[in-house]
C-alpha positions in Angstrom: 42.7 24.7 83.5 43.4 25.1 79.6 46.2 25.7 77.7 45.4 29.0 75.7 47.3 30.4 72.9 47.1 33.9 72.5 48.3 35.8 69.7 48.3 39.9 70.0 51.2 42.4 68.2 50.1 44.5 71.0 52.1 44.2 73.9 49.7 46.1 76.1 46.7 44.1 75.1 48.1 40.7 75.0 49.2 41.4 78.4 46.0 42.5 79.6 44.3 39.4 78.1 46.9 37.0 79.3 46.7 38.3 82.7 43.3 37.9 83.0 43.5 34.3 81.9 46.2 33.4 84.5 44.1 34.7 86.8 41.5 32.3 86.4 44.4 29.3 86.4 45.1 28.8 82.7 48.1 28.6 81.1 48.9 31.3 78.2 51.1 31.3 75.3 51.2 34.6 74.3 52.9 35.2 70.5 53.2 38.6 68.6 53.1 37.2 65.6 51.4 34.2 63.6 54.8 32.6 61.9 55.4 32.0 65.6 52.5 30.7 66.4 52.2 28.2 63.5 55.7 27.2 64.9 54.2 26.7 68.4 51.3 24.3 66.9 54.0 21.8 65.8 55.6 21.6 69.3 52.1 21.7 71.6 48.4 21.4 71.6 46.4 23.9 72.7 42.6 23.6 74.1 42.3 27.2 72.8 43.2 29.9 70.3 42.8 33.0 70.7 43.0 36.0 68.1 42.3 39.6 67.3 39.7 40.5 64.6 41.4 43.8 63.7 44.4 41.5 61.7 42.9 42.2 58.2 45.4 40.3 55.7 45.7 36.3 55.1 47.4 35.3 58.0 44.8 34.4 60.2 43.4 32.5 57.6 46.7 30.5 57.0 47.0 30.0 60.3 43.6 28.5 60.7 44.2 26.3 57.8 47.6 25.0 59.3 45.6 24.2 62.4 42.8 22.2 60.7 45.4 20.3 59.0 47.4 19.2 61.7 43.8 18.2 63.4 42.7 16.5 59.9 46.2 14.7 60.3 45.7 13.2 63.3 46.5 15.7 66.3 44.1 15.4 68.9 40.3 14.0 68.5 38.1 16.9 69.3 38.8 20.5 66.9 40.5 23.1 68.5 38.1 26.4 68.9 39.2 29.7 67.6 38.0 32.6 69.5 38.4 36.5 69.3 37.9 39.3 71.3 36.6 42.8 70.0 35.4 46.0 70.1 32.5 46.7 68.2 34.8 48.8 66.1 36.8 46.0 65.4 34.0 43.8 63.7 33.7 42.3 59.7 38.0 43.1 59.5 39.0 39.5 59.1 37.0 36.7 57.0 34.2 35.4 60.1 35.1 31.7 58.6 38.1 32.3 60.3 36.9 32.4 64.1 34.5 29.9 65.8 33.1 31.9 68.3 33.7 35.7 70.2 34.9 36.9 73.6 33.5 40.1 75.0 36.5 42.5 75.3 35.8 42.5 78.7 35.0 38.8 79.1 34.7 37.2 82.1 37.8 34.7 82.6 35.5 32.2 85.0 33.8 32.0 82.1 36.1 31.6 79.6 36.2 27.7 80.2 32.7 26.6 79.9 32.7 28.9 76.4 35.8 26.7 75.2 33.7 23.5 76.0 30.4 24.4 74.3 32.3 25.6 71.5 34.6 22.2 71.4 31.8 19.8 72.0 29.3 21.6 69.4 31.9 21.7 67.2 33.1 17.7 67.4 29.5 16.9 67.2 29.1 19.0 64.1 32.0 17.0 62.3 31.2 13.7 63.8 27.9 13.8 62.4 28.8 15.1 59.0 30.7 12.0 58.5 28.3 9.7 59.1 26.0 11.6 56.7 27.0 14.7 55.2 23.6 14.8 53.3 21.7 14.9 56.1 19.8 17.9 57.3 19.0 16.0 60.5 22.5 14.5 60.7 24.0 18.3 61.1 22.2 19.3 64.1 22.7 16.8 67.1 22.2 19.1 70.4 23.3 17.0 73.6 20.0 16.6 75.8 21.0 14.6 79.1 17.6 13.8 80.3 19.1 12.4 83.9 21.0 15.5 84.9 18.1 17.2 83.8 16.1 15.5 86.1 18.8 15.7 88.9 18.8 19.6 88.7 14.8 19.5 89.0 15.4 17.1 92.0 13.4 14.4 89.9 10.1 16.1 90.8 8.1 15.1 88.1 5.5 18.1 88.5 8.2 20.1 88.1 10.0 18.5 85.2 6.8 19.0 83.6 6.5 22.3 84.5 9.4 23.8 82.8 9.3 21.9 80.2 5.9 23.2 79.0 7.3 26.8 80.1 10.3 26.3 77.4 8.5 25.3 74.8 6.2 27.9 74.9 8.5 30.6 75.7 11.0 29.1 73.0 8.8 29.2 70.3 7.9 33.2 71.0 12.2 33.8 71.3 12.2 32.1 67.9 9.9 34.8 66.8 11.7 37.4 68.7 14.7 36.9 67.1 14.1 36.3 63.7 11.7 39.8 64.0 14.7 41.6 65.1 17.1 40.3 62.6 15.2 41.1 59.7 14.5 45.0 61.6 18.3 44.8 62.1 17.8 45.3 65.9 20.9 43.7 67.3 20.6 44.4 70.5 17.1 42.6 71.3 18.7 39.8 69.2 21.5 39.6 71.4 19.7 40.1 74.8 17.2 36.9 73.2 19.9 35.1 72.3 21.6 35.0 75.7 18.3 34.5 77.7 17.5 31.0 75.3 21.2 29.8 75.6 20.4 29.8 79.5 17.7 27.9 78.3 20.0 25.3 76.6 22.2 25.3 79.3 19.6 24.2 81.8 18.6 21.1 79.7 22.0 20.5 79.3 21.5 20.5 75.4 25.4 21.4 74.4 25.5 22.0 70.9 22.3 24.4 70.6 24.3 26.2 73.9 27.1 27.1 71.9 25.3 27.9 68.9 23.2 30.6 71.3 26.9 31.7 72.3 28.0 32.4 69.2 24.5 33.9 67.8 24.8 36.5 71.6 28.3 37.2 70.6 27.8 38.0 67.0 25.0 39.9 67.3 26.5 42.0 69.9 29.5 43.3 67.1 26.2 43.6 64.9 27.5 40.6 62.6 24.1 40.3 60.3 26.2 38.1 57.8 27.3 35.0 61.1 23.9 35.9 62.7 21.9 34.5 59.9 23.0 31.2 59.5 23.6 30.7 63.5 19.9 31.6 64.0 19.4 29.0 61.8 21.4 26.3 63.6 19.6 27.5 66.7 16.1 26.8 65.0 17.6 23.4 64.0 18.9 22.4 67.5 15.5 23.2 68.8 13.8 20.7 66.1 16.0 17.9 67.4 15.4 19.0 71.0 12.0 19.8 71.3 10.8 16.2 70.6 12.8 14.7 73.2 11.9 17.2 75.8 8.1 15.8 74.6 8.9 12.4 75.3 10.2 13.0 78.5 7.0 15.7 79.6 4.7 12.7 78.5 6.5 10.2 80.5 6.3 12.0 83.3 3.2 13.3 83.7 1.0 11.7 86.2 4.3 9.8 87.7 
């Protein structure tokens, strides 16, 4: 269960998004209004903060800042994501700096958690690592690769570790291709429709970070985002670099166990 704050000026929607929420078991704060919600960040920590993209003044970026400070000052160890939900006629309204990730307008509330905790843990990896080297091109892209639950899933059948890990690296390499193709033809729709299939990819090798950068790449490319696309598809290319050889190392090891 999380603790969500939502903030809406429209009664109607913030209700429809809060209800959905609470359906799924997590609390909602819903605000009309920013000044109140700045206020509600110095009484309560949130796992979650949700916002509309139509907003098109300063105040979401104020806000944002407020919450980074209070993070920055000591509030909590992991950064609190920043979501939004939109209509495609919504999109490019508020600064994309602003938001960490999107919601479907119609998002699925089961899966509203696991979004929160890709987003978190890609996110405290992000910062972790760009403390200890902020320099470091190899540094900024740390995806999570648990090699046991991996193995657990596959029911530690080696031939069929193996097996899918030859299948991803193949088939990753051509999505890499896909989507880069249909970035530069502007087709966002095959960009999005990639996008999702690799970050079930991700997800099955348990490889967090690159997960949630897939998520955001899906989401972005479904509002036709070119501007967030391009430097996600980047940090999708980057988690793979980190990722591949590991998935190597463990293929290797495995083969003829």
């Amino acid at each position: 269960m999380l603790r969500v704050l939502l903030i809406d000026d429209d009664p109607i929607e913030c209700e429809r998004i809060a209800t959905r929420l609470e359906k799924a078991e997590h609390t909602v704060l819903p605000l009309s209004g920013f000044d109140q919600a700045a206020e509600a960040l110095e009484i309560q920590r949130f796992d979650a903060v949700i916002l509309p993209m139509r907003i098109a003044d300063e105040q979401p970026n104020s806000f944002t800042a407020k919450l980074r400070g209070l993070e920055a000052a000591g509030r909590g160890t992991t950064r609190i994501p920043v979501l939004t939900y939109l209509a495609e006629s919504d999109c490019k309204t508020v600064e994309q700096s602003t938001v960490d990730g999107y919601l479907p307008r119609d998002f699925e509330p089961i899966l509203f958690a696991e979004t929160v905790s890709n987003l978190a843990s890609g996110l405290r990896l992000s910062e972790r690592s760009s403390k200890d080297d902020p320099s470091s091109p190899k540094a900024a892209a740390l995806p999570i690769f648990k090699a046991e639950e991996f193995e657990e899933q596959m029911g530690f059948d080696p031939e069929l570790v193996v097996e899918l890990i030859d299948l991803f690296l193949v088939e990753s390499a051509n999505q890499v291709s896909e989507m880069n193709e249909a970035l530069a033809a502007g087709d966002f729709p095959l960009l999005c429709r990639v996008a999702h299939t690799i970050k079930g990819s991700f997800g099955s090798f348990y490889a967090i970070q690159a997960s949630a950068h897939a998520q955001c790449l899906e989401h972005a490319a479904k509002i036709s985002d070119e501007l967030r696309c391009r430097p996600l598809l980047e940090a999708v290319v980057a988690d793979l670099d980190v990722l591949k050889p590991e998935l190597l190392e463990l293929r290797n090891a495995r083969v003829g166990s």
